[in-house]
C-alpha positions as CSV (number, residue, x, y, z in Angstrom):
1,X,-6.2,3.4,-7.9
2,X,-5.2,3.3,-4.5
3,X,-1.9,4.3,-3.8
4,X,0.5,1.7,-2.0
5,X,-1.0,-1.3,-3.3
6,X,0.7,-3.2,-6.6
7,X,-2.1,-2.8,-9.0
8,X,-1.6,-6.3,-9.7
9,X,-3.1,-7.2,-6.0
10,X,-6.0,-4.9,-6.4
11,X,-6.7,-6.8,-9.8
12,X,-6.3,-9.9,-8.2
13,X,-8.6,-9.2,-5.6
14,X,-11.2,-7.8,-8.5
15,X,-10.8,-10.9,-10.9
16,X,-11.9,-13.2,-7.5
17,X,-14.8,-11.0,-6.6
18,X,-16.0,-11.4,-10.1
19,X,-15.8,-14.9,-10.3
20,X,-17.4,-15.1,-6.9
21,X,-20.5,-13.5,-8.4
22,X,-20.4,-15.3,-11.8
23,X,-21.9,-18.3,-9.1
24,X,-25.1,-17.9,-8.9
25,X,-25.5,-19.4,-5.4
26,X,-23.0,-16.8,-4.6
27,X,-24.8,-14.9,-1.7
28,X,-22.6,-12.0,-3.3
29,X,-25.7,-11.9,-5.9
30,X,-28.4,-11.2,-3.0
31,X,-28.4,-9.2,0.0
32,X,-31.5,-11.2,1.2
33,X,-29.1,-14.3,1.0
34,X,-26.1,-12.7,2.4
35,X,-28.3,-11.4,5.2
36,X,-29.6,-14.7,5.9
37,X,-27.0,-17.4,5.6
38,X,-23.7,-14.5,5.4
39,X,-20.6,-14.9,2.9
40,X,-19.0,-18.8,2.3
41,X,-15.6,-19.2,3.1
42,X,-13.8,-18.2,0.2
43,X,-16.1,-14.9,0.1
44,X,-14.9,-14.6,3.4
45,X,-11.7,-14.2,2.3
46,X,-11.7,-12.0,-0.3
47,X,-13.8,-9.8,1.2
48,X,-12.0,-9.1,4.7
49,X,-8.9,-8.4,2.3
50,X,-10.5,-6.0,-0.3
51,X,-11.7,-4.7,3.7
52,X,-7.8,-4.5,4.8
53,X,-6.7,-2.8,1.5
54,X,-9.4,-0.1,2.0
55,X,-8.9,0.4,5.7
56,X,-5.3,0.4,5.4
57,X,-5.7,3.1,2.5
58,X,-7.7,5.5,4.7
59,X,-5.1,5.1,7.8
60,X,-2.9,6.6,4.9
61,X,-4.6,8.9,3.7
62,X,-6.3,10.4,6.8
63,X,-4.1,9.6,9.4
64,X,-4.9,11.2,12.6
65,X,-8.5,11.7,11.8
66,X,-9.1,8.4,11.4
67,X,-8.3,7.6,15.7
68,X,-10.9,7.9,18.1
69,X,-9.9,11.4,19.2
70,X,-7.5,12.7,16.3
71,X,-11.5,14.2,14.3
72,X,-11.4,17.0,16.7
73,X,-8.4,18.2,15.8
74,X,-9.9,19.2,12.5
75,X,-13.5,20.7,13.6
76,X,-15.5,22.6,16.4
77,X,-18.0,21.5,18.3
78,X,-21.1,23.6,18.8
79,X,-23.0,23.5,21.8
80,X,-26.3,25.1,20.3
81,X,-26.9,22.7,18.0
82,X,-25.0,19.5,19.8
83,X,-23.3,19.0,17.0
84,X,-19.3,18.4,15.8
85,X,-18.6,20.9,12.4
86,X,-16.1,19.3,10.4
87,X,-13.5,21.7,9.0
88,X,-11.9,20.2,5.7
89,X,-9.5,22.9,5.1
90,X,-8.6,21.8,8.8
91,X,-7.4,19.2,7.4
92,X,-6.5,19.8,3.9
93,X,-4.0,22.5,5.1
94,X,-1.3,20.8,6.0
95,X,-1.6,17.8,3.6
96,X,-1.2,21.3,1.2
97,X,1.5,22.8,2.6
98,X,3.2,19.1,2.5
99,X,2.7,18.6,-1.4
100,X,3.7,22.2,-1.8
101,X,7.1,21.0,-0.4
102,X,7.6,18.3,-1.7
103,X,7.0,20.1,-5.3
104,X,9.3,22.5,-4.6
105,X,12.1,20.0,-3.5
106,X,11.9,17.5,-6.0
107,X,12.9,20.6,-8.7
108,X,16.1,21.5,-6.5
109,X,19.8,20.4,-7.4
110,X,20.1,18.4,-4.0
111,X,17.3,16.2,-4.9
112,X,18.4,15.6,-8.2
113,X,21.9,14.5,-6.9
114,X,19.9,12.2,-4.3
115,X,18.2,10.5,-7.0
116,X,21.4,9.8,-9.6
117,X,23.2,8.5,-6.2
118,X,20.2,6.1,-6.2
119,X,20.2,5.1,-9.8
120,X,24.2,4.9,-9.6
121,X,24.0,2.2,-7.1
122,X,21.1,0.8,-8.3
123,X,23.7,0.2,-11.5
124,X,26.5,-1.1,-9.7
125,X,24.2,-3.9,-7.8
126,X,22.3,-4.8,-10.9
127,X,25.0,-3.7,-13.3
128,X,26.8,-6.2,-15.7
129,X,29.8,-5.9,-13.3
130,X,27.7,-7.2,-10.3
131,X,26.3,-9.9,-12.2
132,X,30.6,-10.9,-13.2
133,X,32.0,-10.8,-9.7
134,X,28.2,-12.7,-8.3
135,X,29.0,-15.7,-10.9
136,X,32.7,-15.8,-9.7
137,X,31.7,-15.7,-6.3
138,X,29.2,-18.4,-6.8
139,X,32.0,-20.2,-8.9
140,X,34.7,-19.9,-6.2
141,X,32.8,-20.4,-3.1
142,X,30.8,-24.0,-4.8
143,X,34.5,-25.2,-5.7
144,X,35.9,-24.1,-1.9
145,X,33.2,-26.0,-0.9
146,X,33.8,-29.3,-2.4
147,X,37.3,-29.0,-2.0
148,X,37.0,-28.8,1.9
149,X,33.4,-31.4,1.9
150,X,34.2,-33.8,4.2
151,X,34.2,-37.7,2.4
Protein backbone atom coordinates (compact mmCIF):
# COMPACT_ATOMS: atom_id res chain seq x y z
CA UNK A 1 0.00 0.00 0.00
CA UNK A 2 1.26 3.25 -0.68
CA UNK A 3 1.88 5.31 2.03
CA UNK A 4 -0.11 8.77 2.19
CA UNK A 5 -3.00 7.81 0.49
CA UNK A 6 -6.41 6.62 2.60
CA UNK A 7 -6.63 3.06 1.53
CA UNK A 8 -10.16 3.87 0.94
CA UNK A 9 -9.01 6.18 -2.27
CA UNK A 10 -6.67 3.59 -3.57
CA UNK A 11 -9.73 1.08 -3.31
CA UNK A 12 -11.80 3.43 -4.88
CA UNK A 13 -9.68 3.93 -7.68
CA UNK A 14 -9.32 -0.19 -7.96
CA UNK A 15 -13.13 -0.95 -7.71
CA UNK A 16 -13.47 1.72 -10.99
CA UNK A 17 -10.67 0.17 -12.96
CA UNK A 18 -12.34 -3.10 -12.50
CA UNK A 19 -15.54 -2.13 -13.54
CA UNK A 20 -13.99 -0.35 -16.46
CA UNK A 21 -12.69 -3.70 -17.75
CA UNK A 22 -15.73 -5.79 -16.82
CA UNK A 23 -16.98 -3.63 -20.32
CA UNK A 24 -16.03 -5.40 -22.93
CA UNK A 25 -15.80 -2.51 -25.33
CA UNK A 26 -13.52 -1.21 -22.69
CA UNK A 27 -10.24 -0.53 -24.72
CA UNK A 28 -8.76 -1.28 -21.15
CA UNK A 29 -9.36 -5.09 -22.46
CA UNK A 30 -7.00 -4.52 -25.63
CA UNK A 31 -3.88 -2.74 -26.23
CA UNK A 32 -4.60 -2.95 -30.09
CA UNK A 33 -7.85 -0.91 -29.24
CA UNK A 34 -6.32 1.40 -26.74
CA UNK A 35 -3.58 1.98 -29.33
CA UNK A 36 -5.90 2.72 -31.95
CA UNK A 37 -8.95 4.69 -30.67
CA UNK A 38 -7.01 5.60 -26.83
CA UNK A 39 -8.98 5.47 -23.40
CA UNK A 40 -12.94 6.95 -23.25
CA UNK A 41 -13.57 9.62 -21.03
CA UNK A 42 -14.21 8.07 -17.82
CA UNK A 43 -10.93 5.79 -18.45
CA UNK A 44 -9.45 8.95 -18.76
CA UNK A 45 -10.16 9.83 -15.59
CA UNK A 46 -9.32 7.13 -13.62
CA UNK A 47 -6.36 6.51 -15.18
CA UNK A 48 -4.55 10.03 -15.00
CA UNK A 49 -5.49 9.77 -11.15
CA UNK A 50 -4.28 6.17 -10.35
CA UNK A 51 -1.17 8.26 -12.66
CA UNK A 52 -1.19 11.19 -9.91
CA UNK A 53 -1.23 8.82 -6.86
CA UNK A 54 1.85 6.89 -8.31
CA UNK A 55 3.78 9.91 -9.37
CA UNK A 56 3.05 11.74 -6.24
CA UNK A 57 4.22 8.42 -4.29
CA UNK A 58 7.59 8.42 -6.00
CA UNK A 59 8.21 12.38 -5.46
CA UNK A 60 7.86 10.94 -1.79
CA UNK A 61 9.68 8.37 -1.72
CA UNK A 62 12.66 9.43 -3.98
CA UNK A 63 12.72 12.93 -3.59
CA UNK A 64 15.60 14.51 -5.12
CA UNK A 65 16.38 11.74 -7.49
CA UNK A 66 13.35 12.05 -9.07
CA UNK A 67 14.41 16.08 -10.54
CA UNK A 68 16.14 16.42 -13.66
CA UNK A 69 19.58 16.85 -12.00
CA UNK A 70 19.01 15.53 -8.26
CA UNK A 71 20.12 11.32 -10.12
CA UNK A 72 23.68 12.55 -9.99
CA UNK A 73 23.80 13.17 -6.72
CA UNK A 74 23.54 9.47 -6.09
CA UNK A 75 25.93 7.91 -8.90
CA UNK A 76 29.15 8.41 -11.11
CA UNK A 77 29.43 8.85 -14.42
CA UNK A 78 32.03 6.90 -16.34
CA UNK A 79 33.64 8.23 -19.20
CA UNK A 80 34.92 4.75 -20.62
CA UNK A 81 31.85 3.24 -21.02
CA UNK A 82 29.50 6.61 -21.48
CA UNK A 83 27.57 5.54 -19.09
CA UNK A 84 25.86 7.04 -15.48
CA UNK A 85 26.41 4.08 -12.46
CA UNK A 86 23.76 4.33 -10.15
CA UNK A 87 24.83 4.01 -6.49
CA UNK A 88 21.75 2.70 -4.26
CA UNK A 89 23.49 2.85 -1.10
CA UNK A 90 23.93 6.60 -2.40
CA UNK A 91 20.84 6.83 -1.80
CA UNK A 92 19.73 4.45 0.69
CA UNK A 93 22.20 6.07 3.22
CA UNK A 94 20.64 8.67 4.38
CA UNK A 95 17.00 7.53 4.09
CA UNK A 96 18.91 4.91 6.84
CA UNK A 97 20.41 7.07 8.98
CA UNK A 98 16.84 8.98 9.01
CA UNK A 99 14.78 5.75 10.14
CA UNK A 100 17.60 4.98 12.46
CA UNK A 101 16.58 8.30 14.16
CA UNK A 102 13.53 8.36 14.10
CA UNK A 103 13.60 4.67 15.90
CA UNK A 104 15.73 5.91 18.39
CA UNK A 105 13.51 9.01 19.25
CA UNK A 106 10.21 7.67 19.25
CA UNK A 107 11.59 5.23 22.35
CA UNK A 108 12.85 8.48 24.31
CA UNK A 109 10.82 10.18 27.33
CA UNK A 110 10.51 13.49 25.30
CA UNK A 111 8.65 11.83 22.64
CA UNK A 112 6.45 10.13 24.77
CA UNK A 113 5.48 13.31 26.59
CA UNK A 114 4.89 14.93 22.98
CA UNK A 115 2.49 12.31 22.15
CA UNK A 116 0.21 12.29 25.67
CA UNK A 117 0.28 16.31 25.14
CA UNK A 118 -1.34 15.31 21.75
CA UNK A 119 -3.85 12.76 22.92
CA UNK A 120 -4.60 15.19 26.02
CA UNK A 121 -5.82 17.82 23.73
CA UNK A 122 -7.12 15.67 21.40
CA UNK A 123 -9.44 14.73 24.69
CA UNK A 124 -10.27 18.12 25.73
CA UNK A 125 -11.55 19.06 21.96
CA UNK A 126 -13.41 15.80 21.44
CA UNK A 127 -13.94 15.17 25.14
CA UNK A 128 -17.55 14.99 26.70
CA UNK A 129 -16.66 18.45 28.15
CA UNK A 130 -16.18 20.02 24.64
CA UNK A 131 -19.15 18.45 23.39
CA UNK A 132 -21.24 20.38 26.90
CA UNK A 133 -19.80 23.89 26.53
CA UNK A 134 -20.24 23.32 22.13
CA UNK A 135 -24.16 22.62 22.79
CA UNK A 136 -24.31 25.65 25.18
CA UNK A 137 -22.62 27.71 22.95
CA UNK A 138 -24.81 26.68 20.14
CA UNK A 139 -27.79 27.08 22.57
CA UNK A 140 -26.77 30.62 23.74
CA UNK A 141 -25.56 32.14 20.57
CA UNK A 142 -29.17 30.77 18.37
CA UNK A 143 -31.18 32.38 21.35
CA UNK A 144 -28.77 35.88 21.21
CA UNK A 145 -29.63 35.64 17.83
CA UNK A 146 -33.31 35.74 17.75
CA UNK A 147 -33.48 37.97 20.53
CA UNK A 148 -31.53 40.73 18.65
CA UNK A 149 -33.19 39.47 14.71
CA UNK A 150 -34.50 42.32 13.41
CA UNK A 151 -38.66 42.07 12.78
Amino acid sequence: VLPNYSSSELLYYQSELKGLVKNKKSALNSFKRFFEFGASNEERKVLESVRQIISKYLLSFAGSLCTMQGFKSFGVFDEKTNEFDFFPDKFLEPLRAQLAFQTTMTKTQMFLSFIEEKKTRLDLLEGPCANLIADWLCFRWRRYKRANAMP
